[in-house]
C-alpha atoms as one frame of an Amber mdcrd trajectory, in Angstrom:
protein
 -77.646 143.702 105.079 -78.753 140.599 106.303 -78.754 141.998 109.658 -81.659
 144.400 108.702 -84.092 141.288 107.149 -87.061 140.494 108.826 -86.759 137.235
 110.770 -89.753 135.737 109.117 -86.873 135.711 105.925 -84.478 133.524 107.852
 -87.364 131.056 108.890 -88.609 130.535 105.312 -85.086 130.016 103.831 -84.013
 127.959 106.665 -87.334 125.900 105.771 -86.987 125.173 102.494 -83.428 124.501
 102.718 -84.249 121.472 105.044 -87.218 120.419 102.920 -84.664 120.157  99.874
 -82.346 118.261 102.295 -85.082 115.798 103.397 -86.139 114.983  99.688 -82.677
 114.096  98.864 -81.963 112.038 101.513 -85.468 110.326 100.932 -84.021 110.049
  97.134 -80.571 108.221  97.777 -82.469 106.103 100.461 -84.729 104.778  98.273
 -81.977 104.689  95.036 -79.477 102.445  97.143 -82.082  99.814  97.848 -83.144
  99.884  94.159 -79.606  99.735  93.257 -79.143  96.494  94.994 -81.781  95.283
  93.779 -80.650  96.041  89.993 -77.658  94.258  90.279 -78.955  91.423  92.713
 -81.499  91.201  89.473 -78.797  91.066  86.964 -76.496  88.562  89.193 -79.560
  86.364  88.825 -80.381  86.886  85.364 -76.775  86.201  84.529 -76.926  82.161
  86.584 -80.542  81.791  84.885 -79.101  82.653  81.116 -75.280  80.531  81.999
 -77.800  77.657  83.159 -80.317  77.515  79.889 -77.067  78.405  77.346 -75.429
  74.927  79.014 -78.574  72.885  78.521 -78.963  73.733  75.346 -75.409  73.340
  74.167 -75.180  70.161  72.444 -71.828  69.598  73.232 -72.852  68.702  76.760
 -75.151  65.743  75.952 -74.229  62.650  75.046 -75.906  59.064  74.365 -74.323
  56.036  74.828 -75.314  52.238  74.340 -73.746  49.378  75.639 -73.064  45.195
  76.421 -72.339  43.912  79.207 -71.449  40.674  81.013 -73.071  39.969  84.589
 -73.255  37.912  87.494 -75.067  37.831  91.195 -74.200  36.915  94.094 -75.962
  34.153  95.701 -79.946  34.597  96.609 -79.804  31.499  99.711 -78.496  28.372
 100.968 -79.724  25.140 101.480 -79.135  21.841 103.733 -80.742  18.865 101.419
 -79.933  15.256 102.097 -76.709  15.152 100.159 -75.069  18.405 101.394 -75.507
  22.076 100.886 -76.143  24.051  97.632 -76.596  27.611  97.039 -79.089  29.415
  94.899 -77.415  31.675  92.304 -77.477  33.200  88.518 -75.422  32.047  85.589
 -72.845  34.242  84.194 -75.327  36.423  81.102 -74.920  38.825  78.735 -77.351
  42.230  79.318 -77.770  45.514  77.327 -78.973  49.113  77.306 -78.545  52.706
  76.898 -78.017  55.891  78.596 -78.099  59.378  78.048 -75.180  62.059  79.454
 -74.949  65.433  80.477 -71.581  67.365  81.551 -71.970  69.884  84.048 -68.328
  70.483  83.607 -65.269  69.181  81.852 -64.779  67.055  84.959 -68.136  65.989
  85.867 -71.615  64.562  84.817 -74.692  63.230  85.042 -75.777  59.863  83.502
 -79.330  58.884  82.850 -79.033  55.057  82.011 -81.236  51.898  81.657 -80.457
  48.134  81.653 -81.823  44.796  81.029 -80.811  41.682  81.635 -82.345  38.357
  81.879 -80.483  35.482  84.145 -81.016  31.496  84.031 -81.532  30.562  87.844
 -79.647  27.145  88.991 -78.762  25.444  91.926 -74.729  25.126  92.642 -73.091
  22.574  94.887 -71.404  24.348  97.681 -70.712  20.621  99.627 -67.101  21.477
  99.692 -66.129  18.519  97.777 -65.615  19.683  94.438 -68.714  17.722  93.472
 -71.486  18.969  90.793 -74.113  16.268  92.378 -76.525  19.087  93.402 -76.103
  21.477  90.458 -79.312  21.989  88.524 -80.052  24.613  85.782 -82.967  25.674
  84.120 -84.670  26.817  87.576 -86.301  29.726  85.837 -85.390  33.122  84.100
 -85.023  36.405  86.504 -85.184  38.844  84.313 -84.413  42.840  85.533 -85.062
  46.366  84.169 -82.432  48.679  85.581 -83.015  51.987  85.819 -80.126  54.155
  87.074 -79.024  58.089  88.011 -74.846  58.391  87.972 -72.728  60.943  88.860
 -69.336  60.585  87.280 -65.989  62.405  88.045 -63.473  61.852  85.172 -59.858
  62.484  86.782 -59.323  64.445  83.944 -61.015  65.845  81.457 -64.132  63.744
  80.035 -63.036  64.868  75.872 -59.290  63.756  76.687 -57.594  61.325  74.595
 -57.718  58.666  77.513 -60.098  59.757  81.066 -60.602  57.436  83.576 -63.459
  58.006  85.640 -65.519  56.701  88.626 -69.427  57.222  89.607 -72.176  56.684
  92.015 -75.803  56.437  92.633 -79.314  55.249  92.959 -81.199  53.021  90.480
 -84.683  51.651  90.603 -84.547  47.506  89.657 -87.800  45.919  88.086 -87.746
  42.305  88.897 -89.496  39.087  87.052 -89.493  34.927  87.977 -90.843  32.936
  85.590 -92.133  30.494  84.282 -92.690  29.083  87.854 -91.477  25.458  88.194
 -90.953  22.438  90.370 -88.511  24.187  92.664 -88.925  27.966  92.656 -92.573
  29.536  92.913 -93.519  32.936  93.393 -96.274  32.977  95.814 -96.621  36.686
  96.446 -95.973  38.200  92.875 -93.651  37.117  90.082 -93.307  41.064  89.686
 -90.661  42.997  92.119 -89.165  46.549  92.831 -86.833  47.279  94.932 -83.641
  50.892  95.106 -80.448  50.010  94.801 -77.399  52.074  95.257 -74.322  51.345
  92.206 -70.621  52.449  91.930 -68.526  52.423  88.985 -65.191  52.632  87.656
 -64.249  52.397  84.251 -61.773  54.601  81.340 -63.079  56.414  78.158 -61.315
  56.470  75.294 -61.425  59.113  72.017 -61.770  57.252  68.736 -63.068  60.499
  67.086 -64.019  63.949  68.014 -67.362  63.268  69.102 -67.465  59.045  69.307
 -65.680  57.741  72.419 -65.403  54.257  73.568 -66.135  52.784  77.304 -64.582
  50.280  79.631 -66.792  49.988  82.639 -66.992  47.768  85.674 -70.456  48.151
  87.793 -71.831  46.629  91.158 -74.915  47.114  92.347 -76.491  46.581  95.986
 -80.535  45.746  96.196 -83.081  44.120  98.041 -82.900  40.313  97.666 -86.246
  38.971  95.789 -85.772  36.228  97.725 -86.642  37.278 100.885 -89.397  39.364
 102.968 -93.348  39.166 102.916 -93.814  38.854  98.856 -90.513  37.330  98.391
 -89.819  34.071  95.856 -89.768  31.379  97.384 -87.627  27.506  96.906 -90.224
  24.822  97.311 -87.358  22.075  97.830 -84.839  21.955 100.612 -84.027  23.547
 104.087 -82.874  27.173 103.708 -80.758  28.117 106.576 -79.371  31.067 104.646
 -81.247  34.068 103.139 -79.857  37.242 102.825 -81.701  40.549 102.678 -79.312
  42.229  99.878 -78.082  40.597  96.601 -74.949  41.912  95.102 -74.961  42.190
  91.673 -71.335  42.906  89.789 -70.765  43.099  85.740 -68.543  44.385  83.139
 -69.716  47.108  80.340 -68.433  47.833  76.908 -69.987  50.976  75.529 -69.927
  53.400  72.780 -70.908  57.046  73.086 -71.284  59.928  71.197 -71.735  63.460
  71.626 -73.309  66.163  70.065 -71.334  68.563  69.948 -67.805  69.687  69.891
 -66.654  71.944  73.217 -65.527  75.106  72.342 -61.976  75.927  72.072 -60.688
  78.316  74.685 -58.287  80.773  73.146 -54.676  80.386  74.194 -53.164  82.928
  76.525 -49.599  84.049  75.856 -47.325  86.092  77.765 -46.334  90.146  76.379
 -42.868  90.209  75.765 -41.539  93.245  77.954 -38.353  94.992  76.342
C-alpha cells in the first residue's frame, strides 16, 4: 500500500515529522536552562532567607558592658641634667560597652567602645632606683576606643566555661589637656589614629542568658607623640620617640543575651534485632 502513495505523501509526512522534532528539541533546550535557573533561584533564596532568619534571631545578639584596668607603654625618653626619664601613663581604670553577634556556636563578631582617661607623668628611668625625676599631674590623655573583634571560642560560646581569643581594627580618639608647663599641644589637642587589638580571655555561664568575662587586651596605635601634629614636651632633650604606643589592660565584663539557642534534638541509634 504504501508503495502505491504519491510521493508528494511521503514529503509532507516526512515534513511535519521533523517540524514536531525541531519544536521539541527547541522546548527541552530552552526548559534545561530555565531549570537551572529555578533551582540556582531557589539555592539563592534559601542563603538570603538562612541569612535574615540568623539576624533576626535574638539568640545571636548579645550586649555586654565592662571595667577595666589599663596601662601604656612609654610615649619618649629624655636626657635632662640629672639623668634620663621616660614619658608614660599611670596605671587607670576605663569603661564601656559592646554589642555581639554569633555567626556560629564557635564564632562572632563584637562591636565594642571604650573610654579611658590617663594622668600623664614623668618616671625616672636613671637606673638608680631613684624617684628624683618623677613628676605627675602632666596632664589627662583621655581616649575613645572604638573597636571591630572577631572572636573564636575553642568551644562553644553558651558552654559552661569557653575560652576564647579575638582580633581586629579599632579607631582611637585622642585628647591632651589642660596644656601645662611641660606638655603642649601645638598642632591639635584632638587626635585619631587605627589601631589593630588582640585578645584572650574565658566566659563563664552564671545563667542561661547572663555570662561573665575575663579578658586581657593590647592594642597597637600611632604614638600622639610623634609626627607633624604630634604633642609635644617643652622640657628636656628627647632622644627617644617612638612611632607606635602599646597599650595593654585587663577587662571584667558582664553579658547577656537575648535569646536562648535552640535545642537540637538528640539522635539515637535503632536497635536492630
Amino acid at each position: 500500500m504504501a508503495d502505491t502513495l504519491p510521493p508528494i505523501i511521503h514529503r509532507r509526512h516526512f515534513v511535519r515529522l521533523s517540524n514536531r522534532m525541531f519544536v521539541l528539541a527547541c522546548g527541552v533546550a530552552v526548559a534545561s536552562p530555565a531549570g537551572a535557573q529555578t533551582t540556582k533561584n531557589s539555592t539563592n533564596d534559601s542563603y538570603v532567607t538562612d541569612i535574615v532568619t540568623s539576624l533576626t534571631d535574638a539568640s545571636n545578639w548579645s550586649l555586654s558592658g565592662h571595667l577595666a584596668t589599663n596601662r601604656y607603654g612609654t610615649f619618649l625618653m629624655q636626657n635632662v641634667p640629672e639623668g634620663e626619664r621616660a614619658l608614660r601613663g599611670d596605671s587607670h581604670f576605663g569603661w564601656g560597652l559592646a554589642a555581639g553577634y554569633d555567626i556560629t556556636d564557635k564564632l562572632g563578631l563584637r562591636l565594642g567602645w571604650t573610654y579611658t582617661n590617663t594622668n600623664m607623668q614623668f618616671k625616672d628611668y636613671s637606673g638608680t632606683g631613684s624617684d628624683l625625676l618623677d613628676s605627675d599631674d602632666l596632664g589627662k590623655l583621655k581616649s575613645n576606643i572604638a573597636a571591630l573583634d572577631v572572636v573564636h571560642y575553642f568551644v562553644g560560646s553558651r558552654s559552661l566555661i569557653a575560652p576564647y581569643a579575638g582580633a581586629g581594627v579599632a579607631g582611637v580618639w585622642s585628647a591632651l589637656g589642660p596644656e601645662g608647663p611641660q606638655l603642649i599641644t601645638p598642632g591639635r589637642s584632638q587626635q585619631f589614629h587605627l589601631g589593630i587589638n588582640a585578645n584572650v580571655g574565658v566566659q563563664i555561664r552564671i545563667i542561661p542568658q547572663t555570662f561573665g568575662r575575663i579578658e586581657w587586651n593590647t592594642m597597637g596605635t600611632r604614638n600622639p607623640f610623634t609626627g607633624n601634629r604630634s604633642y609635644k614636651s617643652t622640657i628636656g632633650d628627647t632622644f627617644d620617640e617612638p612611632s607606635r604606643i602599646n597599650k595593654t589592660e585587663w577587662r571584667f565584663a558582664a553579658t547577656y543575651y537575648f535569646g536562648e539557642p535552640d535545642k537540637q534534638p538528640a539522635v539515637t541509634a535503632a536497635k536492630t534485632h
